[in-house]
DOZA-885293 format. One line per field, with one value per atom (N, C-alpha, C): residue in one letter; z, x, y. Coordinates in steps of 0.2 Angstrom, whole numbers. Layout:
// DOZA-885293
rest c(A  ...);
Z c(Z  ...);
X c(X  ...);
Y c(Y  ...);
//
This chain:
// DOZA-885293
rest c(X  X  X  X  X  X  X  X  X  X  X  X  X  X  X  X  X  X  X  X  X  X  X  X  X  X  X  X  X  X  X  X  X  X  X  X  X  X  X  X  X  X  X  X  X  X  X  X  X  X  X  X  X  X  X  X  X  X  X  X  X  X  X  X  X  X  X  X  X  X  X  X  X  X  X  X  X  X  X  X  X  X  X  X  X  X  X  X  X  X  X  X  X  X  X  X  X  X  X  X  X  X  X  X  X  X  X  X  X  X  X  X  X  X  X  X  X  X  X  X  X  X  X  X  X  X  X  X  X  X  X  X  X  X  X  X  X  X  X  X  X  X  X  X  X  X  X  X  X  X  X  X  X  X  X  X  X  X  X  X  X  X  X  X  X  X  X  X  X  X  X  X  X  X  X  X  X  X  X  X  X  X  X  X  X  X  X  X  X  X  X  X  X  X  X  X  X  X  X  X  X  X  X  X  X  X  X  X  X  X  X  X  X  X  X  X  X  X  X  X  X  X  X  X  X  X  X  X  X  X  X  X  X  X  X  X  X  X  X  X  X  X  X  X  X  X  X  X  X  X  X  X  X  X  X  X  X  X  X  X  X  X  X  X  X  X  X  X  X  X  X  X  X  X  X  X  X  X  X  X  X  X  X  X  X  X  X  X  X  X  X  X  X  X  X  X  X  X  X  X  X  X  X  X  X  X  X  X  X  X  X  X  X  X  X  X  X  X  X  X  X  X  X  X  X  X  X  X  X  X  X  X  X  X  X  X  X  X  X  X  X  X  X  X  X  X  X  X  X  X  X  X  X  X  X  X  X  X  X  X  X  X  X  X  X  X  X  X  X  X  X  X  X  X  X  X  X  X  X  X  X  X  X  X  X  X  X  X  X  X  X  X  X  X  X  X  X  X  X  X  X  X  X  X  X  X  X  X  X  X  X  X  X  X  X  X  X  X  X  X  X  X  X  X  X  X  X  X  X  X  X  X  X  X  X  X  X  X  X  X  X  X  X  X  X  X  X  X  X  X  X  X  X  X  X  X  X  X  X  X  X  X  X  X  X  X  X  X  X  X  X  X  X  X  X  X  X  X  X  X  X  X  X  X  X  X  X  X  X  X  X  X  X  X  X  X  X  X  X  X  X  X  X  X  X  X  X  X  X  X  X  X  X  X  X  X  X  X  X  X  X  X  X  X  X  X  X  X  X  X  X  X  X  X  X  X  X  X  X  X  X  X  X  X  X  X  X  X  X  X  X  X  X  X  X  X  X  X  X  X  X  X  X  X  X  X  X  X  X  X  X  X  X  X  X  X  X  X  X  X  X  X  X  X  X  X  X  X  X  X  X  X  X  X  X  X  X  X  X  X  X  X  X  X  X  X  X  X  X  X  X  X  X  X  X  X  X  X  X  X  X  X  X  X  X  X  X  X  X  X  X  X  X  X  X  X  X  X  X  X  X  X  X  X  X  X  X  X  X  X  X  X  X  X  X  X  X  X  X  X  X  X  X  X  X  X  X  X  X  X  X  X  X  X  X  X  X  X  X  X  X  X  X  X  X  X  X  X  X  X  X  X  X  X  X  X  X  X  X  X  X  X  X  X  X  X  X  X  X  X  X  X  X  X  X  X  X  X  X  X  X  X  X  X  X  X  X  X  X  X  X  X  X  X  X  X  X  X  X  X  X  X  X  X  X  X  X  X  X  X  X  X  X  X  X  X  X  X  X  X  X  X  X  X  X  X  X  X  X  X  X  X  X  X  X  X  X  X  X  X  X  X  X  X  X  X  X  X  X  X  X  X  X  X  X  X  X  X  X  X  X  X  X  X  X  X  X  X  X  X  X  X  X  X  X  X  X  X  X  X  X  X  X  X  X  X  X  X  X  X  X  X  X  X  X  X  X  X  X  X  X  X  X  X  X  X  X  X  X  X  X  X  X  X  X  X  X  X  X  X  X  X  X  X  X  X  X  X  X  X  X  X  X  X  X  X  X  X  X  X  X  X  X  X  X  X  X  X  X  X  X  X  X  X  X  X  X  X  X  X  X  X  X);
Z c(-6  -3  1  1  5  10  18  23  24  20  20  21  15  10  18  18  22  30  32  42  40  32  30  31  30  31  38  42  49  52  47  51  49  56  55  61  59  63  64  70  74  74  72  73  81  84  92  94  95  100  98  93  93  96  96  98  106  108  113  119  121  125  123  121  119  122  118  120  124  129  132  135  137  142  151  152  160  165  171  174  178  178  182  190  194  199  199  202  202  208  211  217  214  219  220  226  226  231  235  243  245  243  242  237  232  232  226  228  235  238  244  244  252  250  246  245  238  237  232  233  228  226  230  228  232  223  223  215  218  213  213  208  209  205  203  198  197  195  199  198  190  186  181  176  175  169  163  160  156  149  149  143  142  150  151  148  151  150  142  139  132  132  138  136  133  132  126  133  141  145  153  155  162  166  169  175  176  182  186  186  185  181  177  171  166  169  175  178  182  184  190  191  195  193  200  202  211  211  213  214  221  223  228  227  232  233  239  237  239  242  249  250  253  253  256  264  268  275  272  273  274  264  262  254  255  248  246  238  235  230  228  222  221  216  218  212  210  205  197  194  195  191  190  183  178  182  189  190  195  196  201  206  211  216  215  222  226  230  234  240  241  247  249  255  258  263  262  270  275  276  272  273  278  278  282  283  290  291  292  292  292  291  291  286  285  278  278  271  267  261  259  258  254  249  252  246  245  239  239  245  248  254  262  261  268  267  275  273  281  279  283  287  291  295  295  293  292  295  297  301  296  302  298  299  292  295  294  294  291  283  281  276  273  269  266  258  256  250  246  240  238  232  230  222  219  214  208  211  208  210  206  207  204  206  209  213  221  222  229  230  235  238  246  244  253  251  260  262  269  269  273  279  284  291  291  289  290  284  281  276  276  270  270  264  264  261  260  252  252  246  250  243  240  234  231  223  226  218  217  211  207  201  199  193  188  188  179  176  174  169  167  169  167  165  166  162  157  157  150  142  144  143  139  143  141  136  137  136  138  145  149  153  156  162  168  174  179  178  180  177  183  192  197  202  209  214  215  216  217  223  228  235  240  245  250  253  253  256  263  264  271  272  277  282  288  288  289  295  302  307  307  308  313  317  321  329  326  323  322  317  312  312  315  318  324  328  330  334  333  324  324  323  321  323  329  332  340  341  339  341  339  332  329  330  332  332  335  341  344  342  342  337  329  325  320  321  325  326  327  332  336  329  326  320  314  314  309  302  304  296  293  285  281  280  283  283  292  294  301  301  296  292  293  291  289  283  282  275  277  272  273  269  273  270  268  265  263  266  270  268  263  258  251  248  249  246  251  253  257  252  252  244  243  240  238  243  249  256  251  248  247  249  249  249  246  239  235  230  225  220  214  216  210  212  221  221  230  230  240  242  250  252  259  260  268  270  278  282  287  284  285  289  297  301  300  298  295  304  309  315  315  320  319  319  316  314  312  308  307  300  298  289  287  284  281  272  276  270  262  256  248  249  243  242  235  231  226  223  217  215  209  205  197  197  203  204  205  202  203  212  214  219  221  222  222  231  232  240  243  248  253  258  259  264  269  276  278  284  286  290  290  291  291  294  298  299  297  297  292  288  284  283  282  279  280  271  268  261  261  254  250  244  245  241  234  228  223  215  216  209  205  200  197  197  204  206  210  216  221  221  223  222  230  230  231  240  241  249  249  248  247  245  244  243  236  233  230  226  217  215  213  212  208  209  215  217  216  213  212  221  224  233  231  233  232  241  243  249  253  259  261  265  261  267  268  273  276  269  269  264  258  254  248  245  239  236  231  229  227  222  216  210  212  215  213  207  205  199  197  194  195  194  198  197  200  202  206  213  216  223  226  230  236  245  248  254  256  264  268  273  274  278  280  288  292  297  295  298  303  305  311  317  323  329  329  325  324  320  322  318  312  306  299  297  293  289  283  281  274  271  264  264  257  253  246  245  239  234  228  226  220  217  212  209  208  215  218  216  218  217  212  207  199  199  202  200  205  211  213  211  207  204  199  195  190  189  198  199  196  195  193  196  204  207  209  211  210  216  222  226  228  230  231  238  243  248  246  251  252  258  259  266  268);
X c(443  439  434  428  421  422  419  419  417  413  409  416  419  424  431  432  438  434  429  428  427  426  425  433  438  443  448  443  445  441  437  432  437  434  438  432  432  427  432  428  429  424  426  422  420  414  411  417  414  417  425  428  436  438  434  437  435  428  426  431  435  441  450  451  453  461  467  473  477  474  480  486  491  497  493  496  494  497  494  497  501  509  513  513  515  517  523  525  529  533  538  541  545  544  549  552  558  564  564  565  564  570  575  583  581  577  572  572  571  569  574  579  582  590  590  597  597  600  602  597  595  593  585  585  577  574  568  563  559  555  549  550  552  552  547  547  538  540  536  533  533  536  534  534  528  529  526  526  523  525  530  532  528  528  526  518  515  507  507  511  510  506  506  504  508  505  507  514  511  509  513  516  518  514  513  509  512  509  510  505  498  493  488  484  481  479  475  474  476  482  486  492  495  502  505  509  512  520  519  528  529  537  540  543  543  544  550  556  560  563  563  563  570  574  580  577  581  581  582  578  577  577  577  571  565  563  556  556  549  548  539  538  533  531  526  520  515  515  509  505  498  497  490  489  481  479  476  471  465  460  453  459  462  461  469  473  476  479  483  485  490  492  499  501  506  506  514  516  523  524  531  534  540  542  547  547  551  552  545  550  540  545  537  538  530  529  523  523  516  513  509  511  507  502  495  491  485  483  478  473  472  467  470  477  480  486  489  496  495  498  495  503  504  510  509  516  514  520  520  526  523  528  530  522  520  514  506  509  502  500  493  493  487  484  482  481  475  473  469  471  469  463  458  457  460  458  462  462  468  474  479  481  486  492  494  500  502  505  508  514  517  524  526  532  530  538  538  543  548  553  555  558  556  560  566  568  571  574  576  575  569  567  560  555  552  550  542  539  531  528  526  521  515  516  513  507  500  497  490  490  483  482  478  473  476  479  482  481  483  484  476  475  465  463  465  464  465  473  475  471  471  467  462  458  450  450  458  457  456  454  448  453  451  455  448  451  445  440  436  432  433  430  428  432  434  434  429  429  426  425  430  429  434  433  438  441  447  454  452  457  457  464  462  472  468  472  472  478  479  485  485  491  495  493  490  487  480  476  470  470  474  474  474  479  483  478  473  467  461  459  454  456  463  465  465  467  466  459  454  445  443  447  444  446  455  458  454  455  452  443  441  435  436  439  442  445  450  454  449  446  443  435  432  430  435  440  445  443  442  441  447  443  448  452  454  458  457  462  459  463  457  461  455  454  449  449  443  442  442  448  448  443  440  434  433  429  431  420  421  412  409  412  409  409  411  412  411  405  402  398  394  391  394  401  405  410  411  413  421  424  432  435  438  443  444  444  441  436  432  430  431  436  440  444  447  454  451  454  452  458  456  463  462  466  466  471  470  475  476  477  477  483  480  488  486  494  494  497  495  498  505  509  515  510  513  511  506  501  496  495  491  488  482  481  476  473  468  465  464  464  465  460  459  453  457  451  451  447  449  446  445  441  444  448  448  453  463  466  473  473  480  482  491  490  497  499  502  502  510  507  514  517  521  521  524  519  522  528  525  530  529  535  537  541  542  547  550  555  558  550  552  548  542  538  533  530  524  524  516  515  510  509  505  505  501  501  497  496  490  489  483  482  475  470  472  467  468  462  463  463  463  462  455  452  447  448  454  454  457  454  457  463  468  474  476  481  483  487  484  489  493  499  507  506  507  506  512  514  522  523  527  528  530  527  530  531  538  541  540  539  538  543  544  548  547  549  546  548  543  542  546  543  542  534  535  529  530  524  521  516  514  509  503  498  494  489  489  487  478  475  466  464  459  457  459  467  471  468  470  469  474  476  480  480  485  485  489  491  495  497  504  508  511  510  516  520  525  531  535  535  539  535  538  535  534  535  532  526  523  515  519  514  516  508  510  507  508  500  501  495  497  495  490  488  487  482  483  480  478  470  466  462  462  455  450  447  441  437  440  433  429  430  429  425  429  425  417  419  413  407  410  405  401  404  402  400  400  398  403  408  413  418  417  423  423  417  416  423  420  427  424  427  428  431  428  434  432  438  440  438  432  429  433);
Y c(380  374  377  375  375  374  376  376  367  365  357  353  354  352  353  358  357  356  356  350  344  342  335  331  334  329  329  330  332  325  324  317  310  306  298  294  289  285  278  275  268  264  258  250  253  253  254  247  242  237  237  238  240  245  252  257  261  256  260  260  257  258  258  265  268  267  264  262  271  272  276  273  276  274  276  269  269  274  276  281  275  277  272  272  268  268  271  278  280  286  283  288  293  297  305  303  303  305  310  311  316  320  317  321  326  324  332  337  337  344  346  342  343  347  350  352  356  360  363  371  375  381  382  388  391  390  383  381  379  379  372  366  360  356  352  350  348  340  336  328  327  330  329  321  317  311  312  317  319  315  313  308  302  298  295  294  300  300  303  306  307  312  319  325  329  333  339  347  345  346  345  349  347  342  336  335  327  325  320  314  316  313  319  316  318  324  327  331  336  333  336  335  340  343  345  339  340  340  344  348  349  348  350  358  362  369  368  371  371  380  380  388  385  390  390  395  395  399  407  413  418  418  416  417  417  420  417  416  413  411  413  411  416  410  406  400  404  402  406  404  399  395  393  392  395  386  389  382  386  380  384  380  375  372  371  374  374  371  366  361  361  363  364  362  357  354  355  357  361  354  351  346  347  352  354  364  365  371  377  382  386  394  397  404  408  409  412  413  412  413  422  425  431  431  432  431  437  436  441  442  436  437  436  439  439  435  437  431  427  420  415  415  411  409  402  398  389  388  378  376  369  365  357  356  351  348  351  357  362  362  361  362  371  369  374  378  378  377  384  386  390  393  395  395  398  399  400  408  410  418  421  425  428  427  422  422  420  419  418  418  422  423  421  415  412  415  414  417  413  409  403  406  405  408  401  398  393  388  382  377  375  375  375  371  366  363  364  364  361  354  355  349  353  355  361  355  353  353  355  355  359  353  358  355  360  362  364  360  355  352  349  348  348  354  361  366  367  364  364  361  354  350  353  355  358  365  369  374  380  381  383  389  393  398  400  399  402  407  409  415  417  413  416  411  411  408  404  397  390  388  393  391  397  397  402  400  401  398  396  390  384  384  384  381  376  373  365  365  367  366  359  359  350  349  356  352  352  353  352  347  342  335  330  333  328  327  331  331  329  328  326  317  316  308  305  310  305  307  309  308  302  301  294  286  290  283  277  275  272  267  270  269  265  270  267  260  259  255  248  250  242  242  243  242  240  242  237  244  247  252  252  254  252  257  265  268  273  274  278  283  290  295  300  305  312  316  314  319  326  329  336  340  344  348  354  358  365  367  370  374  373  378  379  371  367  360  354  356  352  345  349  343  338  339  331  330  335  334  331  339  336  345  343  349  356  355  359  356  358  356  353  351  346  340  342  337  338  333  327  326  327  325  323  317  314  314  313  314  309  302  296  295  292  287  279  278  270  267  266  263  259  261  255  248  242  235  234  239  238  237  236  233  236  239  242  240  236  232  237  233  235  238  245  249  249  253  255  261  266  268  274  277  279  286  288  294  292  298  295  298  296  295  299  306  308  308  303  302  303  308  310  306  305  301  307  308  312  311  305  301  295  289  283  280  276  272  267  262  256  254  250  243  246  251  255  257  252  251  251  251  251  246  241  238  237  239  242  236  236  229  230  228  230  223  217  212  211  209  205  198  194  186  186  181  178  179  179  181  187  194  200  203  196  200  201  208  210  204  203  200  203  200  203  210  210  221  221  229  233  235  235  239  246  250  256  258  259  261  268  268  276  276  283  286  293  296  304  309  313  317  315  310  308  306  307  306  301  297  290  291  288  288  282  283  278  277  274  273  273  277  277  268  267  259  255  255  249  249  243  242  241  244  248  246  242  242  246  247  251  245  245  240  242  243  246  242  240  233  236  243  247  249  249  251  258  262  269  270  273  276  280  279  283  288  292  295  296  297  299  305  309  312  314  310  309  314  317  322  318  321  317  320  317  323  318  319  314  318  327  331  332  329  333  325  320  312  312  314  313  315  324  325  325  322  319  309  308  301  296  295  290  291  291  290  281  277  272  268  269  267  261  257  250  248  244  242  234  230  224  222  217  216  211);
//
């Protein structure tokens, strides 16, 4: 057979208006238990929906792959993984990461992001928890393997959150904004002002009894709950009705170090019904949308 002859029966064509919106599986709304990570062996357990989304592929959205890293007290553990962009947030305990470009010292609360590497070895002074995700799976995807660094590592303290929230709150609050949170930044990725070049993350307080009006937008949404008290939700639907509220939203519940799927396009509030302040902590691959212009966010006035 001819070279003509055999790329010819590799072709198939679509009616345009029949096939221009292409029947995939929805990304769910869907929670992790913190029982994943609080008990048993020194792993990294991965978020994985992969049946769900119908990759070939580990990941939790089409792009992205968020795991819980479980150190036991005086272990360590060693992640490996063929991605440019890095995000790691100390859910519990504290210890230290060895990397090619140094070893850092972390505690509860800390976070801190890497490019692409040959490895990493953390090491737990205590039990020890992270919330560990990248963009693997969008490598996979494409094909593709890093060639160079995209950015130079950040670490991100508790007390420097914690600090840039109390500068805002106040302000935030008495303007009613629609979240009273800080985008985490990176120098080198000043431009799309995200994290790293691919994936966003904010360090959002939801106040005790407060309500944080629907937003939206075409990035997924892998969100931490870093802290919670009772009665402490999100309410997530693909319409609002005429006076901004959420139709027939799913509740996806928080509670301390668990994580949550928000879904790309839905609209999303934060209800907080306890007399304690909550947090939260979502990871996106906002950086890849905004730079290619289709991150398309949306608020609810």
């Amino acid at each position: 057979m001819n070279p003509n002859q055999q790329w010819a029966e590799q072709v198939v064509s679509w009616e345009y208006t029949a096939a221009a919106t292409p029947d995939l599986n929805e990304v769910p709304v869907q929670p992790f238990p913190a029982s994943l990570h609080e008990q048993g062996e020194t792993r990294v357990i991965a978020l994985d929906i992969s049946a769900v989304l119908e990759t070939p592929y580990v990941a939790t959205a089409p792009g992205l792959l968020a795991n819980y890293v479980r150190i036991c007290a005086c272990e360590q553990i060693t992640t490996n993984v063929t991605a440019t962009s890095e995000v790691f947030f100390v859910m519990r305990g504290s210890g230290r990461s060895e990397t090619a470009n140094g070893t850092i010292t972390w505690q509860q609360g800390d976070a801190f992001t890497l490019p692409s590497n040959q490895g990493v070895t953390h090491f737990a002074d205590e039990d020890s928890a992270l919330y560990w995700t990248h963009d693997g799976p969008l490598l996979t995807y494409l094909g593709a393997t890093p060639t160079a660094p995209r950015f130079k590592p950040a670490f991100y303290s508790k007390a420097y959150m914690d600090g840039e929230i109390a500068r805002i709150r106040e302000i935030s609050m008495q303007q009613k904004r629609n979240r009273v949170g800080i985008i985490l930044g990176n120098s080198d990725c000043a431009k799309t002002k995200t994290i790293t070049h691919t994936m966003w993350s904010l360090y959002n307080l939801l106040p005790a009894g407060a309500v944080q009006k629907p937003h939206r937008h075409q990035s997924v949404a892998l969100d931490l709950a870093v802290f919670s008290g009772p009665d402490t939700y999100t309410l997530i639907g693909k319409k609002v009705d005429e006076n901004g509220n959420i139709i027939d939203p799913v509740k996806a519940m928080w509670a301390t170090n668990t994580v949550f799927v928000t879904p790309p396009g839905w609209w999303h509030s934060h209800h907080n019904e306890s007399d304690q302040d909550a947090y939260v902590f979502p990871v996106q691959d906002a950086g890849l949308h905004t730079y290619l212009r289709t991150l398309d966010i949306q608020f609810v006035r």
